[in-house]
Residue frames as qw, qx, qy, qz and C-alpha x, y, z in Angstrom:
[[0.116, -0.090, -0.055, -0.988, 80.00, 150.27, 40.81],
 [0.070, -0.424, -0.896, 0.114, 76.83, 150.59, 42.09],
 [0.160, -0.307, 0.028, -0.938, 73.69, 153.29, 42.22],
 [0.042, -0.355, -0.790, 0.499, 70.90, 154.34, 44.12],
 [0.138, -0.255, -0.529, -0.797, 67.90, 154.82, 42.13],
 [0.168, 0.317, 0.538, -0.763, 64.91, 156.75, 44.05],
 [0.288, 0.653, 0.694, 0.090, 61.25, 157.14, 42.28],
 [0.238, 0.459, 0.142, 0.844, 60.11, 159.99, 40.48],
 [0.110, -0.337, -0.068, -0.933, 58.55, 163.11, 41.89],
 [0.708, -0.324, -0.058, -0.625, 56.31, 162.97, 45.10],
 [0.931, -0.227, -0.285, -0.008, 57.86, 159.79, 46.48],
 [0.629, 0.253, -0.516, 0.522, 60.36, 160.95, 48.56],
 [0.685, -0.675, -0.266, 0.059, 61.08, 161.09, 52.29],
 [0.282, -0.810, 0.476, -0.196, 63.14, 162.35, 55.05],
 [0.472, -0.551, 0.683, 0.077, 65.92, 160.04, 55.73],
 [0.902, 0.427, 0.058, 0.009, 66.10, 158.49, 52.04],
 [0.736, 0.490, -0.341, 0.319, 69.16, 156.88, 51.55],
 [0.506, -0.757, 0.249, -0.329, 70.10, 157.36, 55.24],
 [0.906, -0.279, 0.309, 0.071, 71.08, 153.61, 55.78],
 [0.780, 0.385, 0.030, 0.492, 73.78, 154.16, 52.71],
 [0.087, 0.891, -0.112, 0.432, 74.63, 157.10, 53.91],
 [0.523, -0.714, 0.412, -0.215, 75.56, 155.98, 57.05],
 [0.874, -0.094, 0.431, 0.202, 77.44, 152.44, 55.97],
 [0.811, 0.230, 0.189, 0.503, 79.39, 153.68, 52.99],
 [0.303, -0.483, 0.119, 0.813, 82.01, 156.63, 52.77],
 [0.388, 0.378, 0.659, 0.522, 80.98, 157.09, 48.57],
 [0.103, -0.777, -0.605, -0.142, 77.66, 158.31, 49.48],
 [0.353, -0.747, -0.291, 0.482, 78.73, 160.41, 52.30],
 [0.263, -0.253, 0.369, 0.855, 81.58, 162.20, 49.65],
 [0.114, 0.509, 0.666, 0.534, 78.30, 162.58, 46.97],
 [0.221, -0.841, -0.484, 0.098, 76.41, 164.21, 49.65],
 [0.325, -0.744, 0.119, 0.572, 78.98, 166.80, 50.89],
 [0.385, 0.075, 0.615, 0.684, 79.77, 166.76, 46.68],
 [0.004, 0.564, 0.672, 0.480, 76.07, 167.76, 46.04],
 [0.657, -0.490, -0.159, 0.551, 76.48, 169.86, 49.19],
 [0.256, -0.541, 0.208, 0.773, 79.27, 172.15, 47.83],
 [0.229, 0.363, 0.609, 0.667, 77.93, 172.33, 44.13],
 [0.103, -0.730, -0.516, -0.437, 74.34, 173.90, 45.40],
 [0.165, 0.262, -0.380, 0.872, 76.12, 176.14, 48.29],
 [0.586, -0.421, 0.220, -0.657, 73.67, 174.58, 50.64],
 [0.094, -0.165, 0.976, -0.111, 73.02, 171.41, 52.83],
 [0.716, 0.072, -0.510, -0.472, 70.97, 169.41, 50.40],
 [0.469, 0.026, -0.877, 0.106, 71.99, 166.63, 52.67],
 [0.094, -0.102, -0.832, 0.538, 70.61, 167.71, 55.71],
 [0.489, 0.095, 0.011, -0.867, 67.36, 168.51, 54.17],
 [0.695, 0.004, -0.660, -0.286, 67.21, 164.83, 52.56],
 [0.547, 0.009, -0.792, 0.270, 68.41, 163.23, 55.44],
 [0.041, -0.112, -0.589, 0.799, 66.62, 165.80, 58.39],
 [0.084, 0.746, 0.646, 0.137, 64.09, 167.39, 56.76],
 [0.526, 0.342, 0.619, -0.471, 61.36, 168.79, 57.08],
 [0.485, 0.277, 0.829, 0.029, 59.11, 167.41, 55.13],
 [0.283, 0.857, 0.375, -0.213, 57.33, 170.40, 53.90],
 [0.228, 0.842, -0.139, -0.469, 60.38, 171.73, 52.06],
 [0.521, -0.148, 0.822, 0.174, 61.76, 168.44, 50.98],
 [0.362, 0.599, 0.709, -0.085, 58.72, 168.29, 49.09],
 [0.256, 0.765, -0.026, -0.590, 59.50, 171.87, 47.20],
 [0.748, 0.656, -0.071, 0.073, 59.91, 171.70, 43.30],
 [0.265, 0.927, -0.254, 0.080, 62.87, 173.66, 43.82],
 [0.496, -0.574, 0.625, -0.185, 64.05, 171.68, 45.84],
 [0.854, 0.222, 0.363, -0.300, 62.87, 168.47, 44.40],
 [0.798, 0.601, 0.006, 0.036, 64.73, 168.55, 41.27],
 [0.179, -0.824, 0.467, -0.267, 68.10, 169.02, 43.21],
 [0.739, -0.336, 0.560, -0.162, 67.60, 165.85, 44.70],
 [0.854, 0.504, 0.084, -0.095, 67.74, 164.10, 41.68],
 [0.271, -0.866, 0.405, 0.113, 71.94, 164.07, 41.71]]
């Protein structure tokens, strides 16, 4: 077992966790997991952007999965 632990608040980017995302199936099922919980595509905001809404609270605390 293994995680992926991101700073807090204000340090995140587009394409965090991108390189796991793309090399392990797990991830990919979390995403499309986190995905169908918030009946939106959390992933392709983390992983596309933009920046500027990445960066919302609302948003913000989502990531946090």
């Amino acid at each position: 077992m293994f995680s992926v632990i991101f700073p807090g608040q204000g340090s995140q980017m587009v394409g965090m966790g991108k390189e796991f995302y793309d090399k392990f199936d797990l991830v990919k099922n979390l995403f499309k997991e986190a995905d169908d919980t918030l009946n939106f595509s959390i992933s392709k905001l983390i992983l596309e952007g933009p920046k500027e809404e990445l960066d919302l609270t609302e948003i913000l605390n989502q990531q946090y999965f």
